[in-house]
C-alpha positions in Angstrom: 0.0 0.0 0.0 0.9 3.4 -0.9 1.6 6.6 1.8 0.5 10.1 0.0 3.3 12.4 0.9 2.6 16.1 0.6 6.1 18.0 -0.8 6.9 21.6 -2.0 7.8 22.5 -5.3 11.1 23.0 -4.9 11.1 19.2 -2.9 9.8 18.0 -6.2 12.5 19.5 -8.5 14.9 17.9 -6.3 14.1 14.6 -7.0 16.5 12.0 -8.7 15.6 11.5 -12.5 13.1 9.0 -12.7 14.9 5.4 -13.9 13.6 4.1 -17.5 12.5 1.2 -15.3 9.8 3.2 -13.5 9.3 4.9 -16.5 7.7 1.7 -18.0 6.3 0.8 -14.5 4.5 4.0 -15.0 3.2 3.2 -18.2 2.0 -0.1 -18.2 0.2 0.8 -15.2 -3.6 0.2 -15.1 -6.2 0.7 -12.8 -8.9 -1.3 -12.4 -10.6 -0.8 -9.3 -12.9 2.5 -9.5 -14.7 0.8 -6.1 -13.7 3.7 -4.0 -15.1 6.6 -6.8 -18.7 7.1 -6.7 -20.6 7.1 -10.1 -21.6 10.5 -11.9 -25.0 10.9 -13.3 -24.8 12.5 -16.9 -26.8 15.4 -15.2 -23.8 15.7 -13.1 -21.0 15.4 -15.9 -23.0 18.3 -17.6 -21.8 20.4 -14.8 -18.3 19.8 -15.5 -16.8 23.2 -17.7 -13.2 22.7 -19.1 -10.6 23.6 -17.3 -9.9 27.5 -19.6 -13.0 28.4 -17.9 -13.1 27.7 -14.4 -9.7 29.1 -14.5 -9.1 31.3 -17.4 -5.7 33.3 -15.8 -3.9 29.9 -16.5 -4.7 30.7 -20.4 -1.6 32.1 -21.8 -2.6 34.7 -24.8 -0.2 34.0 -27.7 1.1 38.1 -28.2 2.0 39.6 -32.0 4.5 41.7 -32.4 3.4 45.3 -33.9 4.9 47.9 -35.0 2.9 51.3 -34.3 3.2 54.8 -33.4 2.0 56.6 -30.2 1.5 60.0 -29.1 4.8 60.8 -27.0 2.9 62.0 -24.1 1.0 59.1 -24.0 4.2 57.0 -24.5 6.0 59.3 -21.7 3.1 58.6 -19.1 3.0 54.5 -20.0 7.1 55.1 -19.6 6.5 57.1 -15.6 5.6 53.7 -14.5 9.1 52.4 -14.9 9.8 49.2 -16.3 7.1 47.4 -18.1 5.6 50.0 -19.9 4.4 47.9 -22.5 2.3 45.5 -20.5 0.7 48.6 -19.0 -0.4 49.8 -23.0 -1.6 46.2 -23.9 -3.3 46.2 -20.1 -5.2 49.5 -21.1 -6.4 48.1 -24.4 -7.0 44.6 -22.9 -9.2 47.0 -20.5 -10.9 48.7 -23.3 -12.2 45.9 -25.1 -13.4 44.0 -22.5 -15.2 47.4 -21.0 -16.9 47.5 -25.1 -15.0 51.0 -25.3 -16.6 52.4 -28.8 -13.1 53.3 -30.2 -12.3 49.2 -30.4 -15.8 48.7 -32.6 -14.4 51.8 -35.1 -14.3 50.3 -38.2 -12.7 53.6 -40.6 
């Protein structure tokens, strides 16, 4: 019988390399007994949502690069901030069209 051990992150990075024999132990492994794991109703499986939107900050955004010109005084307030200027100008747009801000819908 197994023992569930609780360790930190940094306890898990310093673990040995697994062997390629527990590597196939790991792999041919396959449980059978479900006993201890109540059975779902598909009423209740409906009420499962995927994972990107019960938690949609673990969602990384793929990012362009763009090549665009700014006001300077809008560029030398982003800048005040100090480093990270640019996360502040794609958190302001980010802002802006999820707040419907009529300049994102401009089409001309």
């Amino acid at each position: 019988m197994s023992t569930t051990v609780t360790m930190t992150l940094d306890e898990i990075k310093n673990l040995p390399p697994l062997t390629e024999k527990r590597r196939k132990e790991m792999d041919s492994f396959k449980n059978e007994d479900f006993s201890d794991i109540p059975k779902m109703t598909k009423e209740e499986l409906k009420e499962f949502k995927p994972w990107y939107e019960v938690h949609p900050e673990w969602v990384k955004i793929k990012k362009g690069d763009v090549h665009t010109k700014i006001d300077m005084d809008l560029l030398d307030a982003l800048k005040q901030g100090g480093k990270g200027y640019q996360k502040r100008l794609n958190q302001a747009l980010r802002w802006a069209y999820e707040n419907n801000c009529p300049f994102m819908q401009l089409n001309n």
